[in-house]
N, C-alpha and C positions, 0 to 999 in steps of 0.2 A: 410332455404334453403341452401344447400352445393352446392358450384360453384366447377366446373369441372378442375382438375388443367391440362390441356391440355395446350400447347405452342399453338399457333397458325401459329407456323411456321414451320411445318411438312409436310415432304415429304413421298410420294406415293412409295412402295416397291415393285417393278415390280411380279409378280408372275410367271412369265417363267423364261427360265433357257438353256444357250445353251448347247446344246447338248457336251460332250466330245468327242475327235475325241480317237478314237484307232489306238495304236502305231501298228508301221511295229513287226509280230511278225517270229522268225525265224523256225519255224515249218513247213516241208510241208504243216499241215493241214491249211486252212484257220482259221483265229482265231472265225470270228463268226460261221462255221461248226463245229469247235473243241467246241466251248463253249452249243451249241447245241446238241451235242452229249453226253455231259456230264448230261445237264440238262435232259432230254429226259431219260439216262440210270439209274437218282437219283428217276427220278418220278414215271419211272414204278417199280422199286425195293420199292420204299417208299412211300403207298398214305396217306397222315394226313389228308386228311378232315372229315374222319367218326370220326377222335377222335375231333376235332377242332368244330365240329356240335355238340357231345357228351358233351363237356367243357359247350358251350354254353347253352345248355338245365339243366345239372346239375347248373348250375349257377342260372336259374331261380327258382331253386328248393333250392337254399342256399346250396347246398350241399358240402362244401369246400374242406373236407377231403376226399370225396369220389375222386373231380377232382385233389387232389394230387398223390393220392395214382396210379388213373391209367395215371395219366402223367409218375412218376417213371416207371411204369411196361413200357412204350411205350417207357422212354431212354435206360434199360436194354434189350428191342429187338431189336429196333436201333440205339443205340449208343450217338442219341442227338435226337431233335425236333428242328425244323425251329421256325424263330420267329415270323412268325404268331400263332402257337399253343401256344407259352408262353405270347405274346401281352393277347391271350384269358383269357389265365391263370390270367393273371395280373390285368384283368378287372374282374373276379370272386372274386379275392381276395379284390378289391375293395368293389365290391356290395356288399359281404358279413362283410367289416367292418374291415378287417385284413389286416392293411398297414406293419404293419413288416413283415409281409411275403411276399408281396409284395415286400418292400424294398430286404426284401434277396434275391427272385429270380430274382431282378433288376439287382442285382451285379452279379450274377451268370451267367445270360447271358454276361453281359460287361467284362468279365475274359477273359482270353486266352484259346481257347478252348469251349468259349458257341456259341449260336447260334447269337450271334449277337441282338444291338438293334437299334429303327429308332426311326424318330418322333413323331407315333403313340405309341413307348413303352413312352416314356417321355410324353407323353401328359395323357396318364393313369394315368402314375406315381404324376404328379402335380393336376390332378382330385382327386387321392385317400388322397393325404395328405389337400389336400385344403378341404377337405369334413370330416380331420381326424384334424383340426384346426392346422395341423404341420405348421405353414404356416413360419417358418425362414427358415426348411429344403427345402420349395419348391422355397424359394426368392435364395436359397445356386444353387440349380438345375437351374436356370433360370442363375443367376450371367456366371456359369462354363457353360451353352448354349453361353450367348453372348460374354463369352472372347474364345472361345474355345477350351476350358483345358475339356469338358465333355467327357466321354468315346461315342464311335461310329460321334463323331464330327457332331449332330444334328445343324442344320440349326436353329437359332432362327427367327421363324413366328410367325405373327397373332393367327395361330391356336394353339398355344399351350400358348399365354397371354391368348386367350379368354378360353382358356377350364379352368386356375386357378382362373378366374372373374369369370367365372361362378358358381365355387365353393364354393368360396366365399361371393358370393352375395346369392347360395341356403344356406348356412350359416349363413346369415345375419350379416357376419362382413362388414361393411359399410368402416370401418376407411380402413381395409387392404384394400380392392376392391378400394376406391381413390388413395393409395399408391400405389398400381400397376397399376393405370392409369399415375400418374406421373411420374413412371419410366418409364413405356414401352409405354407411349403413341403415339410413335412417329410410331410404328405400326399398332397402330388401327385406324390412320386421313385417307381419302380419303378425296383431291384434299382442303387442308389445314384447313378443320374441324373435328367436331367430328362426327361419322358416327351414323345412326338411333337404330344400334345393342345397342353402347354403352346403347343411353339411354333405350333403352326396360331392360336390364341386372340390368341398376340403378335402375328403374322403380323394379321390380321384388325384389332389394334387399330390399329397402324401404317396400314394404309390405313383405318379409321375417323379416321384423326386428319390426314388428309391428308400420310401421308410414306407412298407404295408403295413407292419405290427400298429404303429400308430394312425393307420388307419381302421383298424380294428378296436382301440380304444375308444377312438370318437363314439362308437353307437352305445359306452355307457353313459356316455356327456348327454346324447341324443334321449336318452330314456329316462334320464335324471328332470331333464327339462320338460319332460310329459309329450315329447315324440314318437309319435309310431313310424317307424322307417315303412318306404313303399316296394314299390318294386326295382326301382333304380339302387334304392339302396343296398337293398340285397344283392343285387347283379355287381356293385362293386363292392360289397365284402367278400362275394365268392371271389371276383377277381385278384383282393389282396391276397386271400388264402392261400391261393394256388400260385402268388407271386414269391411267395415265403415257402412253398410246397407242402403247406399243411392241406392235403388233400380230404384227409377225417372234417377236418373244420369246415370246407366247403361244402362236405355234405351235407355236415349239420346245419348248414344256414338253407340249404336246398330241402331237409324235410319241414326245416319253421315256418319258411316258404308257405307248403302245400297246407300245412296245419292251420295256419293264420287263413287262409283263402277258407278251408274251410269251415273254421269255426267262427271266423265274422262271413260266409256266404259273402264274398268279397272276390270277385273272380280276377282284378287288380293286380291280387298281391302272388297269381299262379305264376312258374316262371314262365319266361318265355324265349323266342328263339334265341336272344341275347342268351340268358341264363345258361342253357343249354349248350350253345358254342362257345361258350367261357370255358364250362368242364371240360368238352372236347379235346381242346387245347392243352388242358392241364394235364390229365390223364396219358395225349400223346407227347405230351413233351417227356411224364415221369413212367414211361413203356409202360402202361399198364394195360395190357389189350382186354382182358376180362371186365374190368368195371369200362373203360368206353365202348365196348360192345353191349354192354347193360342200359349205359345210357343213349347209344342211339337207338336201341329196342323202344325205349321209353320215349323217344323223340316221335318216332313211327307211331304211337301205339296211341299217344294224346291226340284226339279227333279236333282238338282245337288250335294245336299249333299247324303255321305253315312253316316248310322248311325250304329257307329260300338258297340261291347259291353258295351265299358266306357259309351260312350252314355246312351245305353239304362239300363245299371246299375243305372246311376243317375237316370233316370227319374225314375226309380223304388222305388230307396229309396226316392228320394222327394216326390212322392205320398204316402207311408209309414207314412213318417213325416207330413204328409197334414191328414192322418186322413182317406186316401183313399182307403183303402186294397183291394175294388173291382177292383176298377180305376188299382192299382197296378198286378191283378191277370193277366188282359187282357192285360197289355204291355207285362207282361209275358209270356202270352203264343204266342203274337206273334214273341218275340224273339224266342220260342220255335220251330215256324212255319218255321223263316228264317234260322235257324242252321239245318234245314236239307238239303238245297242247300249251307249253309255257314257254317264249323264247328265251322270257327271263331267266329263266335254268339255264341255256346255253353255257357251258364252262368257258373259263375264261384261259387264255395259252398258258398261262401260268400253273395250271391244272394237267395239261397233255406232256410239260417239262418234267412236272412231276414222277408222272408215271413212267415216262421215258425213262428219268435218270434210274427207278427201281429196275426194271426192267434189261439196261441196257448192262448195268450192274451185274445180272443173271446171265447175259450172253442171249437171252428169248429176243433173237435179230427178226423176228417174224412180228413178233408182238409191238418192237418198236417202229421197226414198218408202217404197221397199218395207224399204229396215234401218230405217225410223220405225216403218213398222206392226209388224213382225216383233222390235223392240224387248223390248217385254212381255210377247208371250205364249213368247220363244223361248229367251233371256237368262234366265243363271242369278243368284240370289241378289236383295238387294232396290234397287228402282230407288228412288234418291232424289228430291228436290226437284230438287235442282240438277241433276243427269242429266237429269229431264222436263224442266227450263227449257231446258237446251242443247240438247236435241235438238229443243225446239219450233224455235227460232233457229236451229240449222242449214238446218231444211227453208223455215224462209223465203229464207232465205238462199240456198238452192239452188235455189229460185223465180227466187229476185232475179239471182241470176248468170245462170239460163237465157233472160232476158228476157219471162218469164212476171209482169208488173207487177200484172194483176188477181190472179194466185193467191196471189203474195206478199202483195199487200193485206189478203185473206179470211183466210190464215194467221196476218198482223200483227191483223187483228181482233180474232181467237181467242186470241192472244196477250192479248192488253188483258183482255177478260173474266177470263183465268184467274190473271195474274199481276200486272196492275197496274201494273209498273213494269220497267225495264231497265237494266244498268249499260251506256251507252250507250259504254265504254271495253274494251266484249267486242265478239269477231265479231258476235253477233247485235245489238248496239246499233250499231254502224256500217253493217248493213246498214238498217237501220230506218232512220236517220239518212240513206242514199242515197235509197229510197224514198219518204222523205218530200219528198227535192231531187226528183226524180223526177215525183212526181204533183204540186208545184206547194204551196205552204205555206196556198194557199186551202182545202186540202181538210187540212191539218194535222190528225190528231188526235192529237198530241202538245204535250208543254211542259217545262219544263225543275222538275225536282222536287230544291229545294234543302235545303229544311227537314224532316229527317226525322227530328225531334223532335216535331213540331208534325202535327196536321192540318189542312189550310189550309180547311176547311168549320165547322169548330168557332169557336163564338163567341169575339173577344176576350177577354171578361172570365175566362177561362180562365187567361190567360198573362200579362194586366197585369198591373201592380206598382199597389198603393196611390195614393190621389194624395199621405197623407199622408207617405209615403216617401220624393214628391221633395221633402218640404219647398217648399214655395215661401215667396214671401217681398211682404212687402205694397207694394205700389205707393206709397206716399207716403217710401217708406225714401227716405233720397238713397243714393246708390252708392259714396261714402266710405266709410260706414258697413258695408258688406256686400258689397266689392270682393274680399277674399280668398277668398270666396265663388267666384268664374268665373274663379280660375288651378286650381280645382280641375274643373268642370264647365261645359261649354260651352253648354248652356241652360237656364235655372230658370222654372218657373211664376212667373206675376204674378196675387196675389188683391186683392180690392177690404175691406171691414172686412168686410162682412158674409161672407167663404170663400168666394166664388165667382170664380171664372178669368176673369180679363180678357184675358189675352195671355200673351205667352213673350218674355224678354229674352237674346238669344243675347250672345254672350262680343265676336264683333263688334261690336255695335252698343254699346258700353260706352263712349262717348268726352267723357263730363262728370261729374266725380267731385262734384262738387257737383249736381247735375239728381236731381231721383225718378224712381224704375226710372219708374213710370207713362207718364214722355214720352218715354223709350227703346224701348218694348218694339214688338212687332209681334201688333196687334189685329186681329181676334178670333182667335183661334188653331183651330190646326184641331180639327176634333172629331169622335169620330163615337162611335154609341150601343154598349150593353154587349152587343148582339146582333149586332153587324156581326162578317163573317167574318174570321179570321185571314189568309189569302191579301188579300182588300179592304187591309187596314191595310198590310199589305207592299208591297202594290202602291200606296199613296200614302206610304206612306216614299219607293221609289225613284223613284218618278214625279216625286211635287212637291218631294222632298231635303228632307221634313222630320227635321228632330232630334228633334221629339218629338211626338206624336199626342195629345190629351185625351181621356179617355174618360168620359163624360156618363149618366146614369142616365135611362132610359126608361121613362116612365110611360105609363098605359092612354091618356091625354088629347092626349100630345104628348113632350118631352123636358123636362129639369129643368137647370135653369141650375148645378146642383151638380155640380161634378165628382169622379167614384168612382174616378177613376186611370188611368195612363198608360200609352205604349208609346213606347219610345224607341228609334233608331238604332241604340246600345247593345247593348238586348237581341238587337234583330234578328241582331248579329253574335255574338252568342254560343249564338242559334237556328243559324245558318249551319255548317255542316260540307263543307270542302272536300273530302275525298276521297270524301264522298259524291255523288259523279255519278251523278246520274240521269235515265233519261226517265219521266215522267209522264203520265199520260194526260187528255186535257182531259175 
């Protein structure tokens, strides 16, 4: 058990703030009608919120380069952006993972000349590195808030400890998160303890950090100190519960719940949709279809909770995981029911994948049909690549298991056209893989796609190496002389005085140190021109197990006895990438 390193003798930090008075200013105009008239004359000249709505949408979409590029265009029409629009900014570059960018357009605003920053940019900025383990640079930012040497002279608050605790604790660094309760603890006590936030944050880190049990100690620590846990808290003691699969114990904190609500008339402390999709989860994660059917009865049946899509997400995949795909059809479609008065309900592709892969599973090629077609036009938010690839693969798949062989085909066809290639280590590359055992390897139009560095259409002379590179060495040498030569490499080009390749002397056939390579070597060697394809040459690597290939210059007349460079075994294995499994299309 980690004790709290809190002083106990901390004081309460007012959260008002008196007003500043405005000096006598010497201008006829009155100074708040002059400063009005300014603001009034910036706003209708400049409106940012279609871009600042923009920021934010693109953000949800990861789109980072797109929200740079039309931020720049928006400083080159007016000059600068306000720091609301670059705060947005700042929180894109976050959620998307990119705190140097973040940092630099930190600094960019604090310059002479940017738009200025507040404590909302700083509170970003200590989220983004706290979530990016910088965490000296955020303790450096925190230091320069509370001496006030920081640029825009931020106010060190509460909100901006708690927002790097939090990040740290979704981190699971434990040791740092105690660290910055020690330092800054003396803003997070109300009325000379520790306040119920802290420990829900500790609570939350401890199962971030994989130890729930010790997050289920805390709330005797909590009770000892004359805490009543709220509603947060409780939502993360059910969640350690059910992280350790004590599912009895989560129940029991879900009637103390209802109990505590009603015996303080406290309607605070009911659960709520959180609560309720924590269980969800737990229950489908440990098959237990009878109690999650009891509690989404219970979900329905509370006239006070709404249930929004996360909700009814889970409850779909935990009937999935239960074994239930009926069960799961009908939650379905009554979310489909309420997303026409609420678009908010619109499920998301991630939800139509689901059902698919149950479905496709079952061989019901009908059933995944219709969530294929009603995918795009029905399904909220944007479908990606990898969504459309899966969902192709599903529905052959669902062909294939129905024993529908021609429709699978026509679907694997349409497949080829659009994508080219498979990882044949997914559901949809195993069923392609049965279908293609299926119709018989004569009608193959598959092949195995190893090189995905390379295009195997594209000319040799792309990928060769030099011939001068292999160094060769002249056939009249004896092999005394140039022995130490093949405990380094296992076969060297043979040239004749005038530079042109006679043969290849492999490391085997080395067995008279007195003899010239010339009567060792193995004549003529292979070759082929600067135009032959890169799949050709690989396929007479493996084929004929040569160590090294010659590559010969092609003239308008015929071929030229000078060799322009090679391709060796070698390369081949350093073209090779094993976890790239794929299927390729012939």
């Amino acid at each position: 058990m980690v004790s709290l390193p809190l002083s106990s003798k901390m004081y309460r930090i007012s959260e008002t703030s008196t007003p500043l008075r405005l000096l006598p200013s010497s201008c006829a105009v009155p100074t708040r009608r002059r400063y009005l008239s300014r603001a009034n004359h910036y706003s209708k000249r400049v409106n940012l919120k279609p871009l600042t709505s923009r920021i934010v949408l693109l953000t949800r979409r990861r789109q980072l380069d797109q929200i740079v590029e039309e931020v720049e265009a928006a400083k080159r029409r007016y000059g600068r952006v306000n720091t609301i629009v670059m705060n947005s900014v700042l929180e894109a570059c976050v959620h998307c993972g990119d705190v140097d960018l973040a940092l630099r357009m930190f600094h960019e605003m604090g310059e002479p000349g940017g738009c200025g920053v507040d404590s909302i940019t700083y509170a970003i900025i200590l989220k983004g590195l706290g979530k990016a383990r910088r965490i000296d640079e955020a303790f450096q930012i925190m230091e320069s808030t509370e001496q006030g040497t920081a640029v825009g002279n931020p106010k060190l608050s509460s909100s901006l400890v708690y927002g790097l605790l939090d990040s740290l604790i979704n981190a699971g660094d434990l040791r740092r998160a105690n660290g910055l309760l020690a330092r800054y603890g003396t803003l997070l006590l109300e009325h000379g303890g520790p306040s119920v936030l802290i420990y829900n944050l500790l609570m939350k880190g401890y199962i971030n950090s994989g130890s729930p049990q010790a997050a289920v100690v805390l709330l005797d620590e909590m009770l000892r100190l004359g805490l009543e846990p709220d509603r947060p808290t409780y939502n993360t003691l059910i969640h350690a519960c059910i992280k350790r699969g004590d599912l009895d114990a989560a129940m029991k904190f879900l009637r103390e719940m209802k109990e505590k609500a009603e015996e303080l008339y406290d309607d605070s402390l009911l659960p709520d949709v959180i609560t309720y999709t924590t269980l969800v989860k737990g229950f489908g994660d440990a098959k237990d279809l009878m109690s999650l059917q009891e509690i989404y009865l219970e979900m329905k049946l509370c006239d006070s909770l709404f249930i929004d899509r996360t909700a009814f997400t889970a409850v779909v995949d935990a009937l999935l995981k239960c074994g239930s795909a009926t069960g799961a059809l009908c939650v379905f479609g009554e979310i489909l029911k309420r997303s026409g008065a609420n678009v908010d309900l619109r499920p998301k592709p991630h939800l139509y994948l689901s059902l698919m892969r149950a479905f496709a599973v079952q061989g019901d090629y009908g059933m995944v049909r219709n969530l294929y077609l009603r995918l795009r036009p029905d399904s909220s938010g944007r479908i990606s690549k990898a969504v459309q690839q899966e969902a192709d693969n599903l529905l052959m798949e669902a062909a294939l298991n129905a024993g529908q062989l021609d429709e699978a085909l026509g679907i694997l066809t349409s497949i080829v056209r659009r994508w080219k290639a498979i990882p044949w280590t997914t559901s949809g590359g195993m069923a392609a893989v049965r279908l293609e055992a299926l119709l018989g390897f004569s009608k193959s139009i598959l092949r195995p796609h190893l090189l995905s560095k390379v295009i195997p259409g594209e000319p040799i002379e792309s990928i060769m190496i030099p011939f001068e590179a292999t160094r060769p060495l002249l056939g009249t040498l004896q092999l005394k002389n140039v022995v130490m030569r093949f405990y380094k490499e296992q076969v060297v080009p043979i040239v004749d005085e005038w530079g042109s390749c006679i043969g290849l002397l492999h490391r085997e056939d080395c067995n008279n140190l007195d003899a010239p390579l010339v009567s060792m070597m193995r004549s003529p060697p292979p070759c082929v021109s600067t135009t032959t394809s890169i799949g050709r040459v690989v396929d007479l690597v493996l084929e004929k197990k040569h160590k090294m290939v010659i590559v010969i210059h092609c003239c308008g007349s015929g071929y030229s006895s000078k060799a322009v460079g090679a391709f060796t075994r070698a390369q081949l294995y350093r073209l090779f990438e094993p976890e790239q499994k794929l299927l390729w299309w012939m």
